[in-house]
matplotlib code that plots the C-alpha trace (Angstrom):
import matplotlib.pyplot as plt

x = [5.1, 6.6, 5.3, 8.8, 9.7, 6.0, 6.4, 9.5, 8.3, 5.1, 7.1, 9.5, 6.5, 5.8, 9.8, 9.4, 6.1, 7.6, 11.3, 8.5, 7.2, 10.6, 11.1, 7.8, 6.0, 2.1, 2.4, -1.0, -0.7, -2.9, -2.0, 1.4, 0.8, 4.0, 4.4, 5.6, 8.9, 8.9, 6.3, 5.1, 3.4, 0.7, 1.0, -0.2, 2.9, 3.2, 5.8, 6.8, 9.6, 11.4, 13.4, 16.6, 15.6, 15.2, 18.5, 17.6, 14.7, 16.9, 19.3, 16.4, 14.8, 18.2, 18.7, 15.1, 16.2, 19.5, 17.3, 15.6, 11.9, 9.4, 6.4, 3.3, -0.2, -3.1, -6.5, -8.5, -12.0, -13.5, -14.0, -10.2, -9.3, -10.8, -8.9, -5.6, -5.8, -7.1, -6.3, -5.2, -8.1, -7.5, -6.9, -10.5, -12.1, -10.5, -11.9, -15.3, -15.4, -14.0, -16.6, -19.3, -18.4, -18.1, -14.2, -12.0, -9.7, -5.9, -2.7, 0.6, 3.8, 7.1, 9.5, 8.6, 5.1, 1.8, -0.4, -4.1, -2.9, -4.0, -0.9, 1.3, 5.4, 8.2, 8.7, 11.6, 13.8, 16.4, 14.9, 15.2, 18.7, 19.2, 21.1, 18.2, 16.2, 16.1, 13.7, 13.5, 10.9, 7.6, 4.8, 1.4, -1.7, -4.9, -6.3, -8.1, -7.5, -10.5, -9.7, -12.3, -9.9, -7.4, -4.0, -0.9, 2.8, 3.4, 6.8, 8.2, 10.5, 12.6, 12.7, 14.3, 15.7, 19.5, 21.9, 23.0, 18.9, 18.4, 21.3, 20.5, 17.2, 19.0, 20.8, 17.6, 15.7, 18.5, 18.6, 15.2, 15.4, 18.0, 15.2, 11.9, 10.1, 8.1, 11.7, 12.6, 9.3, 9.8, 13.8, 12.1, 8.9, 7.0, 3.5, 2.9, 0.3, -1.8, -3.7, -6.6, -6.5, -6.7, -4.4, -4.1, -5.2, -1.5, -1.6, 0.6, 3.0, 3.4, 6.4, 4.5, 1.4, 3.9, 4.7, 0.9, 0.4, 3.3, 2.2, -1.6, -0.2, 1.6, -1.0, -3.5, -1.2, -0.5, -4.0, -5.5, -4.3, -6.2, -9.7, -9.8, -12.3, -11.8, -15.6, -15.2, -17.9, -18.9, -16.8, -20.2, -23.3, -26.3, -25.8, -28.2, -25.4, -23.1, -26.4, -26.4, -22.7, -22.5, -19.9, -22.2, -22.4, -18.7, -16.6, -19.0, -15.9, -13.7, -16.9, -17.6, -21.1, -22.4, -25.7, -27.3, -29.5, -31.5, -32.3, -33.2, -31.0, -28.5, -24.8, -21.6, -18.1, -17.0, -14.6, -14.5, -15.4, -16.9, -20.5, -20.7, -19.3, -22.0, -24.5, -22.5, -22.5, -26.7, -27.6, -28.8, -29.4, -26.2, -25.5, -22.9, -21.4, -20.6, -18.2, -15.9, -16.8, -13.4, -14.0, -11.0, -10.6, -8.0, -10.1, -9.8, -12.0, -12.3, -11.5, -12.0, -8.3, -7.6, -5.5, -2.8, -2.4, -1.7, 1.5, 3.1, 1.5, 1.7, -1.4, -3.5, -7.5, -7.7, -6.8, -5.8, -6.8, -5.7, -8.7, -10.9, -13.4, -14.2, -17.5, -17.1, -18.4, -16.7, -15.2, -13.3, -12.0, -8.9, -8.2, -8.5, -6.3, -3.9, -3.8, -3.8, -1.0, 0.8, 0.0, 1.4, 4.7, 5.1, 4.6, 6.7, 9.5, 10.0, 11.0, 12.9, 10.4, 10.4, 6.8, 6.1, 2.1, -0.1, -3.4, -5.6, -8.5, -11.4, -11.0, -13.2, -13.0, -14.6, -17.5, -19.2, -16.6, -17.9, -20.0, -21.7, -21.7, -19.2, -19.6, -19.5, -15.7, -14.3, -15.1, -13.7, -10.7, -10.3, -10.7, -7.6, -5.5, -5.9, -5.1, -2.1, -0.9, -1.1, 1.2, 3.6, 4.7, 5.0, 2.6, 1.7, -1.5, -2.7, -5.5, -8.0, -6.3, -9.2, -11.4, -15.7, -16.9, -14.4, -10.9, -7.7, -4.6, -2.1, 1.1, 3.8, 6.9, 10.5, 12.3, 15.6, 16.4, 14.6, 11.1, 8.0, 4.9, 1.4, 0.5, -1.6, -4.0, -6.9, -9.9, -12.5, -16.4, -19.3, -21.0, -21.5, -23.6, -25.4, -26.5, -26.6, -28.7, -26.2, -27.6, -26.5, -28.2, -26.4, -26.2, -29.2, -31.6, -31.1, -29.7, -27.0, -24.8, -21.4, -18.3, -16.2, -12.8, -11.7, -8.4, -5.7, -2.2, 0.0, -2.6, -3.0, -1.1, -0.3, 1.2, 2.7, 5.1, 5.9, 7.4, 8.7, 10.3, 12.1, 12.5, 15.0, 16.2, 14.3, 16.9, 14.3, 14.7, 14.2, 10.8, 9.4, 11.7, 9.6, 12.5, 14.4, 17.3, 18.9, 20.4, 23.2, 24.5, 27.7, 26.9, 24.3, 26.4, 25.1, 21.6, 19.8, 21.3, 20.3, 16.8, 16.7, 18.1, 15.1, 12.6, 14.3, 14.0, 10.5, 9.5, 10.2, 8.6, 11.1, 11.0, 13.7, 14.3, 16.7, 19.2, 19.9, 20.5, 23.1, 24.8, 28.7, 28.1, 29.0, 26.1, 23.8, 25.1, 24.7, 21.0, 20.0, 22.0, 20.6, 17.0, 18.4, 18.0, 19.3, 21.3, 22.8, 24.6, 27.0, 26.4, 29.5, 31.1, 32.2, 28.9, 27.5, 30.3, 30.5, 26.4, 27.6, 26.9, 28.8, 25.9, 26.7, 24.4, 23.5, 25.5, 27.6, 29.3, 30.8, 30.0, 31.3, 30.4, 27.5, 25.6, 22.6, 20.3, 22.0, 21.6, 18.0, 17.6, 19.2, 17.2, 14.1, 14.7, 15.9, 12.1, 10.1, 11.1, 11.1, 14.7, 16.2, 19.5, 21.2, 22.7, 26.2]
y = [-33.2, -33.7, -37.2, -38.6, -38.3, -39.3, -42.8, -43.1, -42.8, -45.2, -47.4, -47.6, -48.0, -51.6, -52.5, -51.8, -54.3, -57.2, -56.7, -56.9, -60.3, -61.6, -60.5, -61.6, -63.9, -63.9, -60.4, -59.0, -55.6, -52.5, -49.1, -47.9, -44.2, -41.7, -38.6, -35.3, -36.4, -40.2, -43.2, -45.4, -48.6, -49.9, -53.4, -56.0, -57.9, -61.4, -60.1, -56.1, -54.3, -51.7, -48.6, -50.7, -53.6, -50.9, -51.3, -55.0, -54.1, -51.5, -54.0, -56.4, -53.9, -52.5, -56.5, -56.0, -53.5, -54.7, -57.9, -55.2, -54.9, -53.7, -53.1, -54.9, -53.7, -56.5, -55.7, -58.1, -59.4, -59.4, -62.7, -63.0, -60.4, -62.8, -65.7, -63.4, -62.0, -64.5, -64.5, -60.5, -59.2, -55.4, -56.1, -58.2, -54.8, -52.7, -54.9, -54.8, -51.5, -50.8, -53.1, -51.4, -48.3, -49.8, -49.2, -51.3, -53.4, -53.3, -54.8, -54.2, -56.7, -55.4, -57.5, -60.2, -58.6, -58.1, -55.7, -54.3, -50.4, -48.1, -46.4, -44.8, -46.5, -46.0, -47.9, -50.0, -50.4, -48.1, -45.1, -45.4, -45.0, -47.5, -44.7, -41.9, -43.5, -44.8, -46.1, -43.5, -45.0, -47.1, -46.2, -47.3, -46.1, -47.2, -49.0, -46.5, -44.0, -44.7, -45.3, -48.1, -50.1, -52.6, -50.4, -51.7, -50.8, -47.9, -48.2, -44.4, -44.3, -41.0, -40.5, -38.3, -38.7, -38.3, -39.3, -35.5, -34.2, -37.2, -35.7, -32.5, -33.2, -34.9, -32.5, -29.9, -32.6, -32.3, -28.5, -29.0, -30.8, -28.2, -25.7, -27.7, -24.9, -27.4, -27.4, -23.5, -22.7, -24.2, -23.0, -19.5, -19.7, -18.7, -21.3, -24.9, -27.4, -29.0, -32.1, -30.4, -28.0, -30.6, -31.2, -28.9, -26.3, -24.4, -22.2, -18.7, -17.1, -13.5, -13.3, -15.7, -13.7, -10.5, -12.7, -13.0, -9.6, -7.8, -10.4, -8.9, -5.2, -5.5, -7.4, -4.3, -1.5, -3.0, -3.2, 0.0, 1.8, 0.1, 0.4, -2.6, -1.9, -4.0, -5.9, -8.8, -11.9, -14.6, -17.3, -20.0, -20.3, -22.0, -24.8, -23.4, -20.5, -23.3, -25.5, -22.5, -21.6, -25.4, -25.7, -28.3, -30.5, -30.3, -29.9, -31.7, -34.1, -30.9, -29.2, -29.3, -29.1, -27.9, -28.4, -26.3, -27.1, -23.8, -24.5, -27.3, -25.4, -26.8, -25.0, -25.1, -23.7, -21.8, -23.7, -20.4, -16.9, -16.2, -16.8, -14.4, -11.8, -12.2, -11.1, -8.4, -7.3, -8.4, -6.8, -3.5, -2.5, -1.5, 0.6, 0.3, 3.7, 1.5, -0.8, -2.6, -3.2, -5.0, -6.8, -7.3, -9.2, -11.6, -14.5, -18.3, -20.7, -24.8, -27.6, -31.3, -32.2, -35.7, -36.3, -38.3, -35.4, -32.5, -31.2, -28.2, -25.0, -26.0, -28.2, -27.5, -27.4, -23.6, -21.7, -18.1, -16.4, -12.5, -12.8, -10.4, -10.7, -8.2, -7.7, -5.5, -5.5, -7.9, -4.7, -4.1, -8.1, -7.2, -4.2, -5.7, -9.2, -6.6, -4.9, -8.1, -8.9, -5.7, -6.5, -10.1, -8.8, -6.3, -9.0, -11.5, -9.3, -8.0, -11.7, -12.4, -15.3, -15.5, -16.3, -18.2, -18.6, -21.5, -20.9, -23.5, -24.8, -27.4, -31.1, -31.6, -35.4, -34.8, -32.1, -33.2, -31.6, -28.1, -25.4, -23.5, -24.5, -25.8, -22.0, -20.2, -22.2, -21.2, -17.8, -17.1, -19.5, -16.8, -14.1, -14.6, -16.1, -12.2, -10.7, -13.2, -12.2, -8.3, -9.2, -10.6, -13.1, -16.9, -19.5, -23.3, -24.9, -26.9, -29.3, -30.3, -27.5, -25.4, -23.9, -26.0, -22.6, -21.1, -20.9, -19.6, -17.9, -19.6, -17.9, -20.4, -19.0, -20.8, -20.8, -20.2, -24.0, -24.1, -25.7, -24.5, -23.4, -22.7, -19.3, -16.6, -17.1, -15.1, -16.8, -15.8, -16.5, -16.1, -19.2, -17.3, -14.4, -16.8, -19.2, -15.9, -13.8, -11.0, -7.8, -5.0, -2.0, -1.0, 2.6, 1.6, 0.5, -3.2, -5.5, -7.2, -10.1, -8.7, -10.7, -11.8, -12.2, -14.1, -13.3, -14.4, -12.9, -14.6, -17.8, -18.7, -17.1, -20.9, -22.1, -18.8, -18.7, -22.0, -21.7, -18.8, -19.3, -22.2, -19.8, -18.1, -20.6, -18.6, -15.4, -13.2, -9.5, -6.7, -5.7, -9.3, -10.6, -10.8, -9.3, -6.6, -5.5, -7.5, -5.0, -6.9, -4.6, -5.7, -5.6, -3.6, 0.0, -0.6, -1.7, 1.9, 3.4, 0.0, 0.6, 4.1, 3.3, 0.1, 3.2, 5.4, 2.6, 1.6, 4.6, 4.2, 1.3, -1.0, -4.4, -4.9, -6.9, -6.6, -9.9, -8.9, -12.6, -13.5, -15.4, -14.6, -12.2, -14.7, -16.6, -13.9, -12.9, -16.3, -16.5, -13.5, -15.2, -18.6, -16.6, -15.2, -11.5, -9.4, -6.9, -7.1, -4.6, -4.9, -1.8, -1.2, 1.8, 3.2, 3.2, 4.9, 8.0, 8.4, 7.7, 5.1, 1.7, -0.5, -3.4, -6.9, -7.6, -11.4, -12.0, -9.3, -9.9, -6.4, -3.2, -0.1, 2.1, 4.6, 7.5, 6.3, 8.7, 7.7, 4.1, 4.2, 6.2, 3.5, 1.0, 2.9, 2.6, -0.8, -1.7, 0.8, -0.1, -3.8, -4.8, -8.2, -7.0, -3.8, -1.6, -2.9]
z = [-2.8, -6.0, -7.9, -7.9, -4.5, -3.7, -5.7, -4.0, -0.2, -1.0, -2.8, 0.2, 2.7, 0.4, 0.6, 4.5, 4.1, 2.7, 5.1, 7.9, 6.4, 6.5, 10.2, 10.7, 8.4, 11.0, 10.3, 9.4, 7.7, 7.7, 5.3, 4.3, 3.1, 1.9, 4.4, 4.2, 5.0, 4.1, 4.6, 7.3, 8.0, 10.6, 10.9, 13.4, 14.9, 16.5, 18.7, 19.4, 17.6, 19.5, 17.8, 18.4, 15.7, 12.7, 11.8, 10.8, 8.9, 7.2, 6.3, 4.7, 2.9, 0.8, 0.3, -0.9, -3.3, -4.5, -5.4, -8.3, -9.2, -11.3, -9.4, -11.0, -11.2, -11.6, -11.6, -9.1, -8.9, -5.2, -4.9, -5.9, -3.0, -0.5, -1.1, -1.7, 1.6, 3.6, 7.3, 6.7, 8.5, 8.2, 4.1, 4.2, 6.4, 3.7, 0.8, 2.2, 1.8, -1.4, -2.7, -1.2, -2.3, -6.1, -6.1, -8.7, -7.0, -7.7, -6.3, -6.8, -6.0, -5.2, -4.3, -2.3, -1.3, -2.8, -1.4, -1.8, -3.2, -6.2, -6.5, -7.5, -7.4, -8.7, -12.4, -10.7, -7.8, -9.4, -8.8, -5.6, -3.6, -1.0, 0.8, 1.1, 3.2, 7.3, 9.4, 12.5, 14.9, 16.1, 17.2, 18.4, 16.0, 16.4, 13.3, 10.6, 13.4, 15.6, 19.3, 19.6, 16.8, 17.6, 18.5, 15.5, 15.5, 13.1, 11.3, 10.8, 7.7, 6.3, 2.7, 0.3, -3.2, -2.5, 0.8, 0.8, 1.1, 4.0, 5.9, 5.3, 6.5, 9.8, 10.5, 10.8, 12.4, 15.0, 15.5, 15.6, 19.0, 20.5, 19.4, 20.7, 22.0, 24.8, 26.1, 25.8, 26.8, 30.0, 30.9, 30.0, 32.1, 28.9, 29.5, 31.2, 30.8, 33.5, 33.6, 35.8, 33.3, 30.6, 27.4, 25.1, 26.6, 27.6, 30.5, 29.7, 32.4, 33.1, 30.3, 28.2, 28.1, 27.4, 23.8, 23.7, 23.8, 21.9, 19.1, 19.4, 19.4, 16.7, 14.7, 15.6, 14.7, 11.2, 10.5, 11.8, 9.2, 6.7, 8.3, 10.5, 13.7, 16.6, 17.7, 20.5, 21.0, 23.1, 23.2, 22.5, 20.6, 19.8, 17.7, 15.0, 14.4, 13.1, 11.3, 9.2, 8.4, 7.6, 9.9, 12.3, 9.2, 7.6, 10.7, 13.2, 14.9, 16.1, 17.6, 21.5, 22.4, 25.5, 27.5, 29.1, 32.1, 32.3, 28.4, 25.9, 23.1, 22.3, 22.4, 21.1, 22.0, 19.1, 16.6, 14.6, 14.7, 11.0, 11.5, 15.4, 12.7, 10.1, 12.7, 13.5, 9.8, 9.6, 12.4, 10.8, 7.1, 5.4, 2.4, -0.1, 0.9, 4.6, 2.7, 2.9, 6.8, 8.4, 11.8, 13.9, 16.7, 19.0, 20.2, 21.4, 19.3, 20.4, 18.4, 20.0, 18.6, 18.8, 22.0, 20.2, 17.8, 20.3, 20.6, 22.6, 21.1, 17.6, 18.0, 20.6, 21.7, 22.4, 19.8, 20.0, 16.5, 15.8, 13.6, 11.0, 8.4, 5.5, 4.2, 0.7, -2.7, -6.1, -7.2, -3.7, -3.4, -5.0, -3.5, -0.2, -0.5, -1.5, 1.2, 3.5, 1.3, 2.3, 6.3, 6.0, 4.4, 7.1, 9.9, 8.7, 7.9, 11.4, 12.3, 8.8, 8.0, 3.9, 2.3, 0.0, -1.7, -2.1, -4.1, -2.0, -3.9, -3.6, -4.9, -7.7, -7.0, -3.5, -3.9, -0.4, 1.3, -0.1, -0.1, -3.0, -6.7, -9.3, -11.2, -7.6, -6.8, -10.2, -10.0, -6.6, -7.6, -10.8, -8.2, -6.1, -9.1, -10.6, -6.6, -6.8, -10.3, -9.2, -6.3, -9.1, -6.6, -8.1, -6.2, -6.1, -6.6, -3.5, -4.6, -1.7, 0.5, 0.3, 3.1, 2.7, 2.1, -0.3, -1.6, 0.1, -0.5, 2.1, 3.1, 3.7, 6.1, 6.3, 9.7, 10.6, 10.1, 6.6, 8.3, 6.4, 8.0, 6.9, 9.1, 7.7, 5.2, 2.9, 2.0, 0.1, 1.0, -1.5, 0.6, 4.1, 3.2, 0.8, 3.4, 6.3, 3.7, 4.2, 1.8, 1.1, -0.5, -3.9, -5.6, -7.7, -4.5, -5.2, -3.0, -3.2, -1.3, 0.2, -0.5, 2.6, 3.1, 6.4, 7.2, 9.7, 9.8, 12.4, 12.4, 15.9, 18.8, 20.8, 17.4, 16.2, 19.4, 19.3, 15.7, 16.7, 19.8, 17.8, 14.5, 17.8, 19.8, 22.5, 21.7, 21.0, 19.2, 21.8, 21.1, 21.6, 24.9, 28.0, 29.5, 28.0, 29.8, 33.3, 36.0, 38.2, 40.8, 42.2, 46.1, 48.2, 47.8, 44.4, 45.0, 45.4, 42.2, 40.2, 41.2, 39.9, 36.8, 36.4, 37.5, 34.7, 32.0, 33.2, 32.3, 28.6, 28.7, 29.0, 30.5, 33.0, 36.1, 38.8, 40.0, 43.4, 45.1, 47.6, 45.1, 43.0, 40.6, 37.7, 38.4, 38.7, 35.5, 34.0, 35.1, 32.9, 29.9, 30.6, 30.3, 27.0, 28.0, 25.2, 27.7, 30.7, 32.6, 35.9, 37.9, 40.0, 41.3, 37.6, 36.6, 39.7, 39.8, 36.2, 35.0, 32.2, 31.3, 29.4, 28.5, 27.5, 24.3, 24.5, 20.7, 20.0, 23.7, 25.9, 24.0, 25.0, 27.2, 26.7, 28.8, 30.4, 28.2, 25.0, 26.2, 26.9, 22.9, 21.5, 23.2, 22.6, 19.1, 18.4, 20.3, 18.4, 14.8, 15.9, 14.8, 14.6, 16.4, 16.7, 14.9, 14.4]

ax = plt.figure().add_subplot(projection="3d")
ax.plot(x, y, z, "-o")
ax.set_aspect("equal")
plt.show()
């Protein structure tokens, strides 16, 4: 986020603050953070606010601003931060523990309302439009998170630097909703959800496990070439596999355990698939003629995802990875994020998702987040800056963004509505093999630590189709519908050639169903549109006396009409070299 905009959107979340005290002067205020997309507030109300009295709050806090300010910064004492907040309970709780933690207290007054906050504002109410921003719901959030806290109201706001970028962003917001793939998913039988089952944990149909799987072929046959071998492992572990990765210590609250009743060890569902893979790489001596050894594999991993935080298949608590690790030497590093590089580009060009790259590295401000040593970070940091600036592709810096055990090279894809998402990803790992004891034995008989490269190229399957079924609208390309082509023969005369046409398709491997139903043919037309089938063919008596089709393409409307070989060619290759559409 750039600073400006930032300083706006927290700024903004202050504004929203004191309009709040107007509306409510016993309100007793928690944290106001910026977003992504604007700011919010979570505040403890004497009375609830519903979506419908934002407008009011919108209209105090442009009064707010037409007022002008200049935010200002005082340093305060502790003592001092009592008495300021007194009767603010959440403030005190915070103050506490800045105090304990030796923090140096600062507030900052804008407008009509002083609050406990580092940082950083705009320099005055002029930077900010009164136009570019709306409130755009509530919310319950439990205080600092923690479900055992007191719940507050969370204020949603929308910020952007101009009225035309908050529109814009309105508008994509809306197609958005047309596009929710919870929604599409469900019009076109793709997965459900059951609470027996439990949430976040989606349940795939036959034609959504078709997505699943076309998504995992393709995966496989862009990596194949490039030496990738395909290894599968259980889907649990004893705890001490994770004690030593680190991943027990650093990512302890998205773990769940199990117990066992035939055993006192103690296990653990996997959250990730990195350290099964380093026993598969330990589990015999290896030479440095045997590398680079590439692991490939689709697996779920578990992640104990905050309830509150799942949503559809973009966040959920089993997670589908089209996963691999590399194990090579420092001189093959490059070599190899280049060649991820080249898979990635492949992939997302068949669904006309542009990338853009992020260099994601630790936060020096926070070094018990990490792995490994100061020098050990900044020399696989300079690592992939020299893979990036081979790719001659430009990049961002993303501070904090890092994996604990090393640093990343993210891949950001924009949608067909201008959304960006964080998918596929190379990181590179000196910390694994340190802490596995992973050796290899070099040309000159000494051993030496491999270098490993985790890689993911469509990120999880679950979140993958849901941005992609959006990326859509649900109007898949050919190679990637569940169903392919939709046969509606015109009465029962028709019904016997129909079904040896499906048998001749079929046997290219095409998907194709048959709508046979007592009902107008209209409507048994309209149910393979509604489904979003790229073809659909009437079959009538033309088609049965002179063995041509004329196919209805779900954009391009009636084509004309074709021989059934020719038909099936051109089908054939519109799947096989995965094309968006057609050929015009």
């Amino acid at each position: 986020m750039e600073d400006k905009l930032l300083n706006i959107r927290h700024s903004l979340a202050h504004v929203l603050a004191g309009a709040v005290l107007e509306y409510d002067d016993k309100a007793k205020f928690g944290t106001g953070p910026a977003t992504d997309t604007g700011f919010y507030y979570d505040i403890e109300l004497s009375s609830p606010i519903s979506t419908e009295e934002l407008p009011k709050l919108e209209e105090i806090m442009r009064e707010i601003l037409s007022q002008g300010f200049t935010p200002e910064m005082h340093d305060i004492t502790y003592e001092d931060a009592l008495q300021r907040f007194k009767g603010q309970t959440h403030k005190l709780e915070l103050i506490e523990k800045l105090n304990e933690e030796g923090a140096k207290l600062t507030t900052y007054t804008i407008g009509n309302f002083t609050d406990l906050c580092e940082g950083p504002h705009v320099t005055s109410s002029k930077d900010i439009d009164p136009e570019a921003f709306t409130l755009s719901n509530v919310a319950g959030a439990y205080w600092q998170g923690d479900e055992n806290n007191q719940m507050l109201t969370r204020i949603y706001g929308i910020a952007f630097e101009t009225k035309e970028k908050l529109e814009k962003y309105q508008e994509q917001q809306e197609e958005a909703k047309k596009r929710d793939h919870r929604k599409i998913g469900k019009e076109l039988d793709l997965f459900v959800f059951s609470k027996l089952v439990g949430s976040g944990l989606p349940l795939f149909t036959p034609k959504g496990n078709i997505l699943r799987k076309e998504l995992e072929e393709f995966v496989w046959s862009l990596a194949k070439p490039y030496g990738y071998e395909r290894v599968n492992i259980p889907h649990m572990a004893k705890a001490e596999l994770y004690k030593t990765s680190g991943h027990y210590e650093k990512f302890a609250d998205d773990i769940f355990f199990i117990q066992s009743k035939r055993t006192k060890d103690e296990f653990i569902m996997k959250p990730m698939n990195c350290p099964h893979h380093t026993q598969l790489f330990s589990s015999k001596q290896r030479s440095y003629k045997d590398l680079p050894i590439r692991y490939s594999e689709v697996t779920a991993v578990y992640r104990d995802e905050n309830t509150g935080q799942l949503s559809g298949l973009t966040r959920v608590r089993s997670i589908t990875q089209d996963d691999a690790h590399v194990f090579c030497t420092k001189d093959q590093v490059r070599d190899e994020v280049l060649a991820i590089y080249d898979i990635i580009k492949q992939y997302y060009a068949a669904f006309e998702m542009p990338l853009a790259l992020r260099l994601s590295v630790n936060d020096p401000e926070k070094p018990d987040k990490y792995l490994g040593s100061d020098e050990l970070w900044e020399k696989s940091i300079e690592t992939l800056k020299s893979c990036i600036e081979t790719m001659g592709v430009e990049y961002e810096i993303g501070v904090g963004e890092a994996a604990f055990y090393g640093p990343k090279i993210d891949f950001i894809v924009t949608d067909a509505i201008g959304r960006e998402w964080q998918l596929a990803t190379a990181q590179l790992d000196f910390n694994l093999p340190e802490r596995f004891k992973l050796e290899y034995t070099d040309s000159d008989g000494s051993k030496k630590r491999p270098v490993m490269i985790h890689r993911a190229i469509s990120g999880s399957l679950e979140r993958f189709i849901g941005v992609a079924i959006e990326h859509f609208d649900g109007k898949f390309p050919l190679w990637f519908s569940p169903v392919q082509i939709g046969l509606v023969p015109v009465s029962e005369e028709h019904q016997k050639y129909t079904e040896e046409l499906k048998e001749k398709l079929e046997a290219q491997n095409l998907r194709v169903e048959i709508n046979s139903d007592n009902k107008p043919l209209g409507k048994r037309m309209y149910g393979f549109k509604g489904q979003k089938v790229p073809y659909v063919i009437v079959i009538g008596d033309k088609e049965v006396e002179s063995m041509t089709l004329t196919p209805e393409h779900r954009e391009l409307g009636k084509l004309e009409s074709i021989d059934v070989d020719t038909f099936i060619e051109t089908l054939v290759e519109e799947r096989d070299t995965r094309a968006i559409r057609p050929k015009a």
